[in-house]
Each structure stands twice: as structure tokens, then as C-alpha cells.
C-alpha positions as protocol buffer text, in pm:
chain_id: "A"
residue {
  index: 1
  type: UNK
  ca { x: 4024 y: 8938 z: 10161 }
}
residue {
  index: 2
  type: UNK
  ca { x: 4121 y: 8829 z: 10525 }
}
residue {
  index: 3
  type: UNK
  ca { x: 4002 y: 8573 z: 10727 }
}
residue {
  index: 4
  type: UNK
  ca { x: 3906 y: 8817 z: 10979 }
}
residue {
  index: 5
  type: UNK
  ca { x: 3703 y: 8968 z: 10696 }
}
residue {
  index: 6
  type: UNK
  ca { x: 3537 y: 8723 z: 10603 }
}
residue {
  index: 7
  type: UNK
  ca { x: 3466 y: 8618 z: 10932 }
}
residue {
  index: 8
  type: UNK
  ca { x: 3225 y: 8898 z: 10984 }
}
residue {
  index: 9
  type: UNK
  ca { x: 3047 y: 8856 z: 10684 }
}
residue {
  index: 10
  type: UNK
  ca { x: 2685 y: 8721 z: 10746 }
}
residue {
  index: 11
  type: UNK
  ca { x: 2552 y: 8420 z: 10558 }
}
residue {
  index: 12
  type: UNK
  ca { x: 2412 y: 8642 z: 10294 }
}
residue {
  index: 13
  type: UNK
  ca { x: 2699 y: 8804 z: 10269 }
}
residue {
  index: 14
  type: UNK
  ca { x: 2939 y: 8449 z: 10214 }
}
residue {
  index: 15
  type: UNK
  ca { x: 2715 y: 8344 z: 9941 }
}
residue {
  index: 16
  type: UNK
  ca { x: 2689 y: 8640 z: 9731 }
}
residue {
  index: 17
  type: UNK
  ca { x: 3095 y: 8709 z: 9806 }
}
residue {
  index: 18
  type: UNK
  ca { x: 3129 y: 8291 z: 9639 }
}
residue {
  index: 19
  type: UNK
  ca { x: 2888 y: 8375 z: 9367 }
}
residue {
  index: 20
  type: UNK
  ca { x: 3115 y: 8711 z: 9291 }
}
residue {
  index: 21
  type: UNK
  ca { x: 3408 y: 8479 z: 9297 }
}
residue {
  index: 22
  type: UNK
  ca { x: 3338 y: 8193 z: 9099 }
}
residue {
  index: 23
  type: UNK
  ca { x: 3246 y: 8440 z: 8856 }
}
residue {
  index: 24
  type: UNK
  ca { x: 3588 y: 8575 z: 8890 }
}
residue {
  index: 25
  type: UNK
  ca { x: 3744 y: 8264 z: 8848 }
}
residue {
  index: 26
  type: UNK
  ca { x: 3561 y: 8155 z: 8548 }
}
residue {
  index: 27
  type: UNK
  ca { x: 3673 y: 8473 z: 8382 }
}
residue {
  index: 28
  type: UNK
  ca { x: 4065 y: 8445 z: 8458 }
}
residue {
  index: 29
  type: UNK
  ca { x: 4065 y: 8061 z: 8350 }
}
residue {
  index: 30
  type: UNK
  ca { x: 3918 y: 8184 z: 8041 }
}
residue {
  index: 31
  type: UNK
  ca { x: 4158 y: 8452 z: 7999 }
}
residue {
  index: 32
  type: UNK
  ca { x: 4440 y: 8264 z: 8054 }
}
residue {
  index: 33
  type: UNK
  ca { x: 4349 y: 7987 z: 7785 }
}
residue {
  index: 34
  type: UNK
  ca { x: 4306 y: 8245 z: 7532 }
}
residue {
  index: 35
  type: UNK
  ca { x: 4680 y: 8427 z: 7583 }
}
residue {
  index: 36
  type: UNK
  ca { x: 4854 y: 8361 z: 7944 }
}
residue {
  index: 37
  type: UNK
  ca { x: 4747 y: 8634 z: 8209 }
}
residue {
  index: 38
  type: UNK
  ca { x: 5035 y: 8837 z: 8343 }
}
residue {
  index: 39
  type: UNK
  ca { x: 5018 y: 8748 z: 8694 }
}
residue {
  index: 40
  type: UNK
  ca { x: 4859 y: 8354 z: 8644 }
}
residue {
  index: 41
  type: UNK
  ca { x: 4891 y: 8333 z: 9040 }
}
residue {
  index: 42
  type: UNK
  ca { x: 4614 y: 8541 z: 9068 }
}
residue {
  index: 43
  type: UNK
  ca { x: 4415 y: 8198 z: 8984 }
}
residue {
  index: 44
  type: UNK
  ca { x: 4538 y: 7977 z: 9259 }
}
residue {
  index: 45
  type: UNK
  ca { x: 4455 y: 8283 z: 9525 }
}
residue {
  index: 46
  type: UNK
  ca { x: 4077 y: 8300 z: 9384 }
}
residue {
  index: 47
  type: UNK
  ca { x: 4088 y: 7936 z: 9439 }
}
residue {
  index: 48
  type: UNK
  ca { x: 4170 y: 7976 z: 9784 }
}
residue {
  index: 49
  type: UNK
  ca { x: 3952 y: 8261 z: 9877 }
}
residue {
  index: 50
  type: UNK
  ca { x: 3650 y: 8084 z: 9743 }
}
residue {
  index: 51
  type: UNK
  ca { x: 3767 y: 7792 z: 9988 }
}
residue {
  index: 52
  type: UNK
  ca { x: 3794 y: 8017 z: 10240 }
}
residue {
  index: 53
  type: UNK
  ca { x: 3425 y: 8183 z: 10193 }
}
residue {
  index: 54
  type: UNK
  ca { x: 3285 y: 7823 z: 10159 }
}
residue {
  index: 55
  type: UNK
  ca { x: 3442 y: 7697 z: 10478 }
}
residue {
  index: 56
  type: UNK
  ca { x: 3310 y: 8008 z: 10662 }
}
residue {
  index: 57
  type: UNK
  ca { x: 2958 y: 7953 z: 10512 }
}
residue {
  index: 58
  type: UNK
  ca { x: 2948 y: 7625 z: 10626 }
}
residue {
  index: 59
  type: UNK
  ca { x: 3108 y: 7701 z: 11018 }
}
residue {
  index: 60
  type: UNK
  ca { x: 2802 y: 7945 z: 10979 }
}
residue {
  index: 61
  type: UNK
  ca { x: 2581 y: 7732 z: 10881 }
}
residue {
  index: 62
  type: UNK
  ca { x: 2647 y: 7468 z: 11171 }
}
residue {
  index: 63
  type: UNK
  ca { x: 2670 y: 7722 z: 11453 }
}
């Protein structure tokens, strides 16, 4: 997901993207203790999209 994505996302929108996410997350970490994922990369970028939707969410939240 792009920033500019994200950008026009609505506040709605940011949380239930971060709740989608995290889920995400919590399912590759998983994954990868159990046998190593292919592409373990794939971690670090869900990492960094969910900073990116939380930093959004909060320039949202103090405009």
C-alpha cells in the first residue's frame, strides 16, 4: 500500500486497515516459527505498513 493510499483513507478506514494488519503480522510470525516462510521479508514490510497506517491515524487524529 502507498503512502498516497493511505493518505486518503479516513479514520475508519486507518483503524480497520491496522486491525487487518496486525492480524497479518501475527499470522506470518507464527508461520515462520513453525518452518521459515519463503519470502521472510514480507515481515519487516508488514511492520512498516502498520507504522505507516498508525502515523497517518494519528496526523488524522491531530488535524
Amino acid at each position: 500500500m502507498k503512502n498516497a493510499e493511505i493518505n486518503k483513507l479516513g479514520v475508519a478506514e486507518l483503524t480497520q486497515q491496522i486491525v487487518v494488519e496486525q492480524e497479518n503480522l501475527s499470522r506470518l510470525k507464527l508461520a515462520h516459527a513453525i518452518s521459515p516462510i519463503e519470502n521472510p521479508m514480507r515481515i519487516r514490510e508488514t511492520r512498516k505498513l502498520i507504522a505507516r497506517l498508525e502515523t497517518a491515524l494519528s496526523a488524522q487524529a491531530k488535524a
